[in-house]
N, C-alpha and C positions, 0 to 999 in steps of 0.2 A: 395418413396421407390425404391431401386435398383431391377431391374427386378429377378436377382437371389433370391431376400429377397420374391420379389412378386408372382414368382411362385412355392415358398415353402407353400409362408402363404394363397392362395388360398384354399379353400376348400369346398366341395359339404355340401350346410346349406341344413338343414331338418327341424326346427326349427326357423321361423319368428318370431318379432317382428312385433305388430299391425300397427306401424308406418309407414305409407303411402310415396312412391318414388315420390318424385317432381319429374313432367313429364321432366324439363329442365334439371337434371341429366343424367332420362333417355334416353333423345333424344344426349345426350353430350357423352353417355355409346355406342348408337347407332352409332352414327357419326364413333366414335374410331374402333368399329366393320367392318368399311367398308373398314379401310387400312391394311385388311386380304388379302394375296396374292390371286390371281383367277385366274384359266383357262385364257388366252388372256388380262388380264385384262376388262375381259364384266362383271365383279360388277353382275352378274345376281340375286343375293340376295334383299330379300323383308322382311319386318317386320311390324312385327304384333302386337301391346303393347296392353296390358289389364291389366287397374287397377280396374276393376268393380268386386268387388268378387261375386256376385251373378253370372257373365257369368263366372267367375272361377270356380264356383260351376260345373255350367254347362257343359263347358268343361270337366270338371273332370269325370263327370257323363257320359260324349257321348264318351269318350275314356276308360271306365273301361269296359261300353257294349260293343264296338265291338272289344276288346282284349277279352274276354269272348266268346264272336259270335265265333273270329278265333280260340281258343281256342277249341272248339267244333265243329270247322271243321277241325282240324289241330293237330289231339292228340302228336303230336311230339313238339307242340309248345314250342319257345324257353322260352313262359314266364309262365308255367306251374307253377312253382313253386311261382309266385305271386296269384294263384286263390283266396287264400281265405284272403288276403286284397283285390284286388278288387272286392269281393261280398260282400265287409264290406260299406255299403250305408255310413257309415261314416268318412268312408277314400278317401281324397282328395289329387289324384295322384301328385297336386303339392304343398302339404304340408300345407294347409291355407297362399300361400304366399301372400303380396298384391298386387302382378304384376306377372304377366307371360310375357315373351316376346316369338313370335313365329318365327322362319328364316324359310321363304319357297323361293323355287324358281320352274320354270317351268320344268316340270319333260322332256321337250323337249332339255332340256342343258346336255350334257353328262356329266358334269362336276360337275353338282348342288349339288350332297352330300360331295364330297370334300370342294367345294366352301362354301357350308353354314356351312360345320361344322369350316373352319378355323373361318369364321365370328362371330360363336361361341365362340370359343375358345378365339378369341380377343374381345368379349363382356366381357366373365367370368373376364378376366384379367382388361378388364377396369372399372367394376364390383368393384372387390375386391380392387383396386389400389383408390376407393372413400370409401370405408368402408362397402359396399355390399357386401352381401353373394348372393350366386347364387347355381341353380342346376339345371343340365341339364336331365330334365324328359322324355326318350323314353316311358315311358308310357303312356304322355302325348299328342305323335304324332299323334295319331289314329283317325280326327275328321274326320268326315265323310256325317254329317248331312248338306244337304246344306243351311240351314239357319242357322245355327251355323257358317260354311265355311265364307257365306255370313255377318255376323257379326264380323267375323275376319278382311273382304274384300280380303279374298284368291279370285284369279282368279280358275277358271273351272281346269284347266294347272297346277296346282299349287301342290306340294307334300312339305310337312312340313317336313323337315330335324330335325330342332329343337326347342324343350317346352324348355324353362330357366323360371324355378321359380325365381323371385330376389324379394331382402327385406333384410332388416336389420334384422343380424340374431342376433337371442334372445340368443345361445350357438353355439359356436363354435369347434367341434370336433377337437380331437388330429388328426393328421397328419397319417394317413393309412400308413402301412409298405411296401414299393415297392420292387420288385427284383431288381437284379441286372439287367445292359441294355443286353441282347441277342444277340451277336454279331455274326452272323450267320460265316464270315469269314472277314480279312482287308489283302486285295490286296495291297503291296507299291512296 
């Protein structure tokens, strides 16, 4: 697919397929992710694959409480408008995918949520360019527990930039309507 075709037909899945991501895709989705431009070229990006849906479960569950927690400490919070699916014990922030993948890096890198979110964005892309759908869940960043952390293998240093739910998606939504690009001013 030509990259113009491929970041048309990319698109945020909500909706999985049961069918399970061979990890050697995965790791091949991953690889592609790391020739995302970075700060110095320091790669300071780390990931984190889960294809275990029970710790999907879980994750799900330890990121709906402490957006709820902040929530309650935070009444201006930006995800206010999500409360009452994440009090729905049956709503799994990252959709029943079969894989989550996690991008953290050391919160001591001044560069790290640039850095990981390019590495994102060239996952989604290499993602979709195999027939995966993907979705990038900040809902999904908020783990906190350290033995959940510890089952990731996040380092202590470690701030989770990005949750990508990925899986073969079962439907593929139309294409969202963008605006025009913003062009503040062009100086020639």
């Amino acid at each position: 697919m030509e990259f113009k075709d491929l970041i048309r037909a990319r698109r945020s899945i909500r909706e999985f397929d049961h069918k399970a991501v061979p990890m050697d895709v995965l790791r091949l989705i991953v690889a592609d992710s790391t020739m995302a431009p970075n700060a110095r070229n320091a790669q300071p990006w780390a990931f984190s694959i889960v294809a275990n849906r029970d710790l999907i479960r879980r994750l799900s569950d330890e990121s709906k409480k402490n957006i709820l927690w902040d929530m309650d400490e935070n009444p201006s919070s930006p995800y206010k408008t999500y409360r009452a699916i994440l009090e729905d014990a049956g709503f799994n922030v990252f959709y029943n995918a079969p894989c989550v993948v996690f991008i953290s890096g050391s919160k001591a890198v001044r560069s790290i949520f640039v850095d990981c979110a390019l590495a994102g964005a060239y996952f989604m892309l290499s993602a979709a360019d195999r027939g995966l759908g993907t979705c990038w869940v900040d809902l999904g960043s908020a783990i906190r527990d350290k033995g959940l952390r510890g089952e990731l293998g996040l380092p202590d240093d470690h701030v989770i930039v990005a949750a990508i739910a990925v899986g073969y998606p079962a439907s593929v939504p139309a294409p969202p309507p963008r605006s025009d690009p913003r062009i503040l001013r062009v100086v020639e």
